[in-house]
C-alpha positions as CSV (number, residue, x, y, z in Angstrom):
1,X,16.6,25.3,7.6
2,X,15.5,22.0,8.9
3,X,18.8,20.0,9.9
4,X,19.4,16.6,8.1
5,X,20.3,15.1,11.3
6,X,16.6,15.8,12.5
7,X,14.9,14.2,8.8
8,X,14.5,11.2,10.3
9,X,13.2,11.8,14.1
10,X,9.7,10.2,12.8
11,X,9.4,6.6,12.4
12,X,8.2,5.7,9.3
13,X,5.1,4.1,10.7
14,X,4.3,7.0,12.7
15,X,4.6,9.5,9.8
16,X,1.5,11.0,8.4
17,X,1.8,12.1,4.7
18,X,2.0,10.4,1.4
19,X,1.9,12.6,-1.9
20,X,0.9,12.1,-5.9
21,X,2.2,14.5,-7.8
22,X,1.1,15.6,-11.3
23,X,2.3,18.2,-13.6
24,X,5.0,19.8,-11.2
25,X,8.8,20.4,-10.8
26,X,9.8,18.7,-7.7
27,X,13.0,20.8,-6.2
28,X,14.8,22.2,-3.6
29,X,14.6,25.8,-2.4
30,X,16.0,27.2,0.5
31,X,17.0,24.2,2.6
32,X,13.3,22.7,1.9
33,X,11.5,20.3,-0.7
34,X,9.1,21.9,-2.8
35,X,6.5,21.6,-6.0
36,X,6.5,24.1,-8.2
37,X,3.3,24.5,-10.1
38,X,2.7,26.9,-13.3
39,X,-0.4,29.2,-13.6
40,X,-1.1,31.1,-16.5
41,X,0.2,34.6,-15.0
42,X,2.4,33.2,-12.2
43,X,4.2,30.7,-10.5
44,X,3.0,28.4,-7.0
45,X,5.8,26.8,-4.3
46,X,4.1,24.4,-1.9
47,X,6.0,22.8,0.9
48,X,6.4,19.0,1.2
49,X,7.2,18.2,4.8
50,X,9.4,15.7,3.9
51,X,10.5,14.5,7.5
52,X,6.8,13.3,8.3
53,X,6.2,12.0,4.8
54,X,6.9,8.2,3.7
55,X,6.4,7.9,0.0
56,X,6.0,10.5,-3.2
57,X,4.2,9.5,-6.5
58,X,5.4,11.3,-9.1
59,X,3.1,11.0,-11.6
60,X,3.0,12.2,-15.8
61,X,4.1,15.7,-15.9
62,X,6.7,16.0,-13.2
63,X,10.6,16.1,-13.1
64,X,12.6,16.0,-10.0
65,X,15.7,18.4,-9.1
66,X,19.2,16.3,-7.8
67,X,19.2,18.5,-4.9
68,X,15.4,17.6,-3.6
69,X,16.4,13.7,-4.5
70,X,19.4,14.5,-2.1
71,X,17.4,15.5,0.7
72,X,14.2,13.1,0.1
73,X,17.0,10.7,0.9
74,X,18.3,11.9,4.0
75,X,14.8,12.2,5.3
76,X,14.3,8.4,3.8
77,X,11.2,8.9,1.8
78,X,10.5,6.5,-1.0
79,X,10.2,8.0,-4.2
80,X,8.2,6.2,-6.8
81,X,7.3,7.1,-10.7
82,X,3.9,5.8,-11.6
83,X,1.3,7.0,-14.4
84,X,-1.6,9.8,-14.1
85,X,-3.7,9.2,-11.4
86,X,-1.0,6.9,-9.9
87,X,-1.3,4.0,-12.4
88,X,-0.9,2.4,-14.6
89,X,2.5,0.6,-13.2
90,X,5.7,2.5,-14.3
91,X,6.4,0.3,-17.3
92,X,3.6,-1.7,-17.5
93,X,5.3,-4.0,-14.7
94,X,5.8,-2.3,-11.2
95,X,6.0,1.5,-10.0
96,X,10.0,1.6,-10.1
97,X,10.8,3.0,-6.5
98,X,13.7,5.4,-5.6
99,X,15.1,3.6,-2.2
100,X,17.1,6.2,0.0
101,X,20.8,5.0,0.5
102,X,21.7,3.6,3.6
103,X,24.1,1.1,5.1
104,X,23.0,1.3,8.9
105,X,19.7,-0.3,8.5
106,X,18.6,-3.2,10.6
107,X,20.1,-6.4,9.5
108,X,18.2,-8.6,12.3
109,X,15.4,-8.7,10.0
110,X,16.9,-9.7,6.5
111,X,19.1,-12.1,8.4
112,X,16.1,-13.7,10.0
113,X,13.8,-13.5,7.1
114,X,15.8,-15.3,5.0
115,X,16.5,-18.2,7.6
116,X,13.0,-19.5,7.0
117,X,12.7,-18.5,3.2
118,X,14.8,-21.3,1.3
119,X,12.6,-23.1,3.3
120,X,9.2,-24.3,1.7
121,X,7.2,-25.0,4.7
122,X,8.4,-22.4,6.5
123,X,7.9,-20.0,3.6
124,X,4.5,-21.1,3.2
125,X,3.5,-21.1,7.0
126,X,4.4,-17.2,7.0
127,X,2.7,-17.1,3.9
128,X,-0.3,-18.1,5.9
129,X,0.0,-16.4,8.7
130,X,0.0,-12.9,6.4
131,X,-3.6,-14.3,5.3
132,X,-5.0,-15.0,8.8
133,X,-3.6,-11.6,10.0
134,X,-5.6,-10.0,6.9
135,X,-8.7,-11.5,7.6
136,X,-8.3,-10.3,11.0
137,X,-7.4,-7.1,10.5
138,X,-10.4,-6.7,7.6
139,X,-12.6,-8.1,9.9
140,X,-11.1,-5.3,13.0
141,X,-11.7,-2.4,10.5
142,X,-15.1,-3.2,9.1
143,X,-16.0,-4.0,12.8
144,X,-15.0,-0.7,14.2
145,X,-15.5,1.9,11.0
146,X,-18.8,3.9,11.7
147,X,-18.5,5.2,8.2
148,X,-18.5,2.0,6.6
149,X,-21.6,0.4,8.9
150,X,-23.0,4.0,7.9
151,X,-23.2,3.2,4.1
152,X,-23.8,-1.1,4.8
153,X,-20.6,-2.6,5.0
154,X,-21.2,-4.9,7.7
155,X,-18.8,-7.4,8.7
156,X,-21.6,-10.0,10.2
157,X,-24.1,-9.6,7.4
158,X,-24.3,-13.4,6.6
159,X,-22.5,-13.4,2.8
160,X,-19.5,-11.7,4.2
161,X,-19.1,-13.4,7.3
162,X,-19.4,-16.7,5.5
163,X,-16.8,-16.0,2.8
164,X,-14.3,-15.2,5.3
165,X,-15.3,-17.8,7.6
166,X,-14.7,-20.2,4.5
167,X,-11.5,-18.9,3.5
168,X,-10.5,-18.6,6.7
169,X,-10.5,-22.8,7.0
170,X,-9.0,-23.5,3.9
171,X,-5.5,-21.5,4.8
172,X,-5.2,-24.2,7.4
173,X,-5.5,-27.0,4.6
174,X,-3.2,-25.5,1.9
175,X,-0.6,-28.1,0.9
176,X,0.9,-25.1,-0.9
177,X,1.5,-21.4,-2.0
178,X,-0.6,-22.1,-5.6
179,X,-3.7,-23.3,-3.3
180,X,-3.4,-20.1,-1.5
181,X,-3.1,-18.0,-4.7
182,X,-6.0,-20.1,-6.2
183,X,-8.4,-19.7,-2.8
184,X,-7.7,-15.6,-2.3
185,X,-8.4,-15.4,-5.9
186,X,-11.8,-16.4,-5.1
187,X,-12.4,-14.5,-1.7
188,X,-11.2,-11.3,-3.9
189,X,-13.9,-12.4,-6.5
190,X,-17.0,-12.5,-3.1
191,X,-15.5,-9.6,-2.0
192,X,-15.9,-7.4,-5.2
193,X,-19.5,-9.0,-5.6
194,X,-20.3,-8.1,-1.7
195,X,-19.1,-4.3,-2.3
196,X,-20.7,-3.9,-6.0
197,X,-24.2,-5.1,-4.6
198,X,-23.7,-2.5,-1.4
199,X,-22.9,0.1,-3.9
200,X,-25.4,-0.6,-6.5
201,X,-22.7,-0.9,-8.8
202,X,-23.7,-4.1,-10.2
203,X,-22.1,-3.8,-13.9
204,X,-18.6,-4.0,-12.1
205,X,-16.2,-6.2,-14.0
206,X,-12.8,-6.3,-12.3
207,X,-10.3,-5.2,-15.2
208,X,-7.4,-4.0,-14.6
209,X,-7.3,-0.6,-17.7
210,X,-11.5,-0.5,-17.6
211,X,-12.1,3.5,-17.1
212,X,-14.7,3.2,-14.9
213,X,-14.3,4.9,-11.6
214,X,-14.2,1.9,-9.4
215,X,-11.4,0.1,-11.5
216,X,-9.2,3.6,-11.1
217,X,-10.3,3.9,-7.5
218,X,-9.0,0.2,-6.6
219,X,-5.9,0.6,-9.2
220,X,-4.9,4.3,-7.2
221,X,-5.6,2.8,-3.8
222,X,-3.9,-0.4,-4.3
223,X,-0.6,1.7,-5.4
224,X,-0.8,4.1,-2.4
225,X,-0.4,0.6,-0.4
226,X,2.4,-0.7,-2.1
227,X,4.1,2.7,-1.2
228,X,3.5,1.7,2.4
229,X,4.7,-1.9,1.6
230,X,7.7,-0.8,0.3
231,X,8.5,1.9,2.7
232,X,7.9,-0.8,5.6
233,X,10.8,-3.2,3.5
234,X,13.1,-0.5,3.3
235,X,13.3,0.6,6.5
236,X,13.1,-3.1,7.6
237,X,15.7,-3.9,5.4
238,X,14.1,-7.2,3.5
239,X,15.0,-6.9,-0.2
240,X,11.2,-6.8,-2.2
241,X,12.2,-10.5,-4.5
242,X,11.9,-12.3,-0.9
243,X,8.3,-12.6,-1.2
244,X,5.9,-15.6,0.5
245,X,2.9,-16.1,-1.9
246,X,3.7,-13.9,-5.0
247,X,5.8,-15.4,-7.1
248,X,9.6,-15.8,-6.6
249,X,11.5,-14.8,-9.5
250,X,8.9,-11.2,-9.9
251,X,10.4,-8.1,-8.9
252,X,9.0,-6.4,-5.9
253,X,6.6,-9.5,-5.1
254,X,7.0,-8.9,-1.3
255,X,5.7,-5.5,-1.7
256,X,2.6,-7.4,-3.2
257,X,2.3,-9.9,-0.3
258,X,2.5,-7.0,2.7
259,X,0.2,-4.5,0.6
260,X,-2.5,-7.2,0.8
261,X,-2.5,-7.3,4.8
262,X,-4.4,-3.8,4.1
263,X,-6.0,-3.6,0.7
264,X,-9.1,-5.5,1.5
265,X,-10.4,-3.7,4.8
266,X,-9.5,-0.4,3.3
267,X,-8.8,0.0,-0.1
268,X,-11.9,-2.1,-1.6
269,X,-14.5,-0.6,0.1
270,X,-13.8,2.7,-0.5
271,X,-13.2,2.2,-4.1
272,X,-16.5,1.4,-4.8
273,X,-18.2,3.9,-2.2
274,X,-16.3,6.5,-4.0
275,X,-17.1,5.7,-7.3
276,X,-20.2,5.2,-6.4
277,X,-20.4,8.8,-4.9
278,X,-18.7,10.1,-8.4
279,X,-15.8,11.5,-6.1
280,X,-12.6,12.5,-7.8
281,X,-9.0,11.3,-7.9
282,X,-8.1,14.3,-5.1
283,X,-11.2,12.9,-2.8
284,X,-10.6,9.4,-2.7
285,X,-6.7,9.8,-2.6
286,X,-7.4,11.9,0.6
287,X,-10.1,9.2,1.9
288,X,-7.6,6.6,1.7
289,X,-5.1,8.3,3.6
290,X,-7.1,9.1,5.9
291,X,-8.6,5.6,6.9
292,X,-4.8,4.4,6.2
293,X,-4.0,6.4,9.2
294,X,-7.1,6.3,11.8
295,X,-6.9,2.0,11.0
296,X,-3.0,2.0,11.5
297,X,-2.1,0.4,8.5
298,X,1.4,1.4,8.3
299,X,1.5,0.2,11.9
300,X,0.4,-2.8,11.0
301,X,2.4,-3.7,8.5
302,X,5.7,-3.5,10.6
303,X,4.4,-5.3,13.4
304,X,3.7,-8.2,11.1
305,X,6.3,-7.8,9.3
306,X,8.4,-8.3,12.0
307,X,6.5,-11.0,14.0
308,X,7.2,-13.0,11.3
309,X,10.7,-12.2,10.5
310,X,11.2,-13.0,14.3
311,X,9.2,-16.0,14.6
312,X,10.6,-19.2,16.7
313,X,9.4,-22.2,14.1
């Protein structure tokens, strides 16, 4: 039996796994966490390692035991209800997220966050800074990822490089969060054109509950990040209303703000080569993850995270 004591011996950032569940019982058996799935003539257990796992989607057709919710805690994995395929959002506002209890998490961060927050400028300059670190780090995956070059995402082909160029200019002149809002809106927008003409999906409309594959791909991607979002918060300690661009008075807008660091260099791409390559849920769930972890991104997030919590202005 693994000891609670030991649930927690991997940093969240460092840990590897991140699970959607369908159609399961979630429970504990023996001193571990399992799923229990039903076949026709018998019954399947399959382990969750839950000390080297950071978030749990429980999706339609699963329950979850009080023992296994006990010990999910100990090893501090977010646990997170969400529809099939890991959206729509959990009430048609946000996936509602089970936080592990703890009173021994870091307080330097909270503390320092919310020295700069009632502060406008100083909310909007972090606010900033998140954007020029996801350019970056867009611009750092695309650069590097053979299989993206492979299938002609390129980060200097002329259209791309421009838009980010562009966008990259007019963070310096915001006067405010609302320009910001209003100027990613429209980067989003070039992006989504850039990776529909690459894919040859050129009928793409971004809607939120369109069927299509790519809509589903970038709604199930995007949720997987705001698991590593919020799973960087928590163990942080920063409260999710505290957020910098999304607005104030949502729930869970910070989870919003540090998902976007990632979404773009990972997410978006391969939403549309998926859907392009007719892949299923299972595939692209298991793409994701694994570009989440060869580019870092939970990494990522808690060094920025942190940089800014910690900065000096």
């Amino acid at each position: 039996m693994e000891q609670l004591t030991d649930l927690k011996a991997i940093l969240h950032s460092k840990r590897a796994n991140i699970y959607y569940l369908e159609k399961c019982r979630v429970m504990q058996k023996d001193g571990r966490v399992l799923y229990l799935t039903e076949a026709k003539d018998q019954n399947y257990y399959w382990n969750i390692p839950i000390a080297n796992t950071t978030v749990i989607l429980l999706g339609t057709g699963t329950s979850l035991t009080q023992a296994a919710m006990r010990m999910l805690a100990s090893a501090g994995v977010l646990v997170g209800f969400c529809g099939g395929g890991s959206s729509p959002l959990f009430a048609g506002s946000e996936i509602e997220w089970l936080t592990p209890q703890s009173e021994y998490r870091p307080t330097e961060y909270v503390q320092a966050w919310l020295k700069f927050w009632f502060d406008d400028s100083k909310r909007l300059a972090v606010a900033k800074a998140f954007q020029d670190a996801r350019i970056s780090y867009l611009k750092a995956t695309w650069s590097k990822d053979r299989d993206l070059k492979a299938v002609n995402f390129l980060i200097d082909d002329f259209e791309i490089d421009s838009a980010l160029n562009s966008y990259t200019e007019q963070i310096q002149t915001a006067q405010k969060v609302g320009d910001l809002l209003q100027r990613e809106a429209v980067l989003t927008k070039q992006l989504y054109r850039y990776a529909a003409k690459v894919t040859k999906l050129n009928d793409f409309v971004r809607e939120r509950e369109n069927s299509d594959l790519a809509n589903g791909f970038l709604n199930h991607g995007n949720y997987l990040a705001y698991g590593l979002a919020a799973t960087t918060l928590w163990v942080l300690g920063i409260p999710h209303g505290f957020a910098v661009m999304h607005g104030k008075t949502r729930r869970g807008a910070l989870v919003f703000d540090i998902a976007d660091l990632i979404k773009d260099a990972i997410v978006l791409p391969w939403a549309f080569i998926s859907a392009k390559e007719k892949a299923t849920e299972q595939e692209f769930r298991q793409q994701i993850l694994q570009k989440f972890t060869e580019h870092r991104a939970l990494d990522f997030m808690f060094d920025q995270v942190k940089q800014q919590a910690l900065r000096d202005d």
